[in-house]
Each structure stands twice: as C-alpha cells, then as structure tokens.
C-alpha positions in Angstrom: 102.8 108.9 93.7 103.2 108.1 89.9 101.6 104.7 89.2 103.5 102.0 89.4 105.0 100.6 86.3 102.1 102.1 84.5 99.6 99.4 86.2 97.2 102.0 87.8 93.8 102.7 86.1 91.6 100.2 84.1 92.1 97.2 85.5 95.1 97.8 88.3 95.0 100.3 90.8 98.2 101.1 93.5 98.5 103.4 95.9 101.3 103.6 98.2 100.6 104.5 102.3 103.6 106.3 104.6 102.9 105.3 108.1 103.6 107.3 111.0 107.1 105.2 111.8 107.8 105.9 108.5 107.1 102.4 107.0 105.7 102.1 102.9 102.2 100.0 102.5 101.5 99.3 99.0 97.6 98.4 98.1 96.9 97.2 95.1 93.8 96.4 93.7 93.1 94.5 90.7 90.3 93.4 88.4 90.9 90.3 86.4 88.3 90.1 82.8 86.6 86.8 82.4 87.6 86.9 78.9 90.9 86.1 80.2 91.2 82.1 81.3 93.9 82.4 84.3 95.3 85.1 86.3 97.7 87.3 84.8 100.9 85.8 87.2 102.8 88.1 85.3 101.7 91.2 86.5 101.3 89.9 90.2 104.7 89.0 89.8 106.0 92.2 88.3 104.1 93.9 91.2 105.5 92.0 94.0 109.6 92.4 92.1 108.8 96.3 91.7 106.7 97.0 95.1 107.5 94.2 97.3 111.4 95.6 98.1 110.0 98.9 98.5 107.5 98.3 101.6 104.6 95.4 102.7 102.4 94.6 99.8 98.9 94.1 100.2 97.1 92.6 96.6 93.5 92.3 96.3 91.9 91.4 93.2 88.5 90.2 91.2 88.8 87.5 89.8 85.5 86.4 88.2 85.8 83.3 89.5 82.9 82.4 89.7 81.7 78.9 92.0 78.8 77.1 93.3 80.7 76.8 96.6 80.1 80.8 97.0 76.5 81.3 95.7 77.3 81.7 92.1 74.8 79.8 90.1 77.0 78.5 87.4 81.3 77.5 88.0 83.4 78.5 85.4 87.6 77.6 85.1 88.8 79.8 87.7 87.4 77.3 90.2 
C-alpha cells in the first residue's frame, strides 16, 4: 500500500491490514519530537478524515511526554 498522504517514514508510519472477512485495519504509528510543544492535532486529524472512512483506525504514538507519575525524572509540558 502507498503511504498514506505521504505520512509514512520519519516520524509516521501506516500500514493498512485486510482481514480474513475482508475488513481494512489501519496502524499507525507515530513519533512526536520534543522540540515540538503539543501534539501535531493536525495530522491525527488528517489521519482519522483520510483512514478512518476507509476501515478501524488504530493510532499509537510517542509523545515525549515525559512525567514523574511514570518514572521520568524530570516533567516537561506534555504532562
């Protein structure tokens, strides 16, 4: 499958699944740079208007948020 809007590689990767009953999965993995202060809503949106019609849409993503509430040892704005 061609990548989705051009989102796969770097920092997006999608992949779409065919099941057995003939149902679409879409998995799409994302990595979101600390240099960047929020989540790119944006392209989660774009993702979900482009994929979501097409099949179930599964989104995964790191987010660098980083939080003393999950080990980290410093909390930064994506708290």
């Amino acid at each position: 499958m061609p990548p989705p809007m051009g989102k796969s590689g770097g920092d997006a990767t999608a992949v779409r699944l065919e099941t057995r009953t003939g149902k679409t999965l879409f998995l799409v993995s994302l990595y979101l740079p600390f240099e960047h202060p929020d989540p790119p809503g944006q392209v989660v949106e774009e993702l979900a208007s482009v994929l979501g019609g097409k099949g179930g849409l599964i989104i995964g993503c790191d987010a660098n948020a980083h939080h003393s509430q999950w080990g980290s040892s410093n909390t930064n704005a994506r708290d």
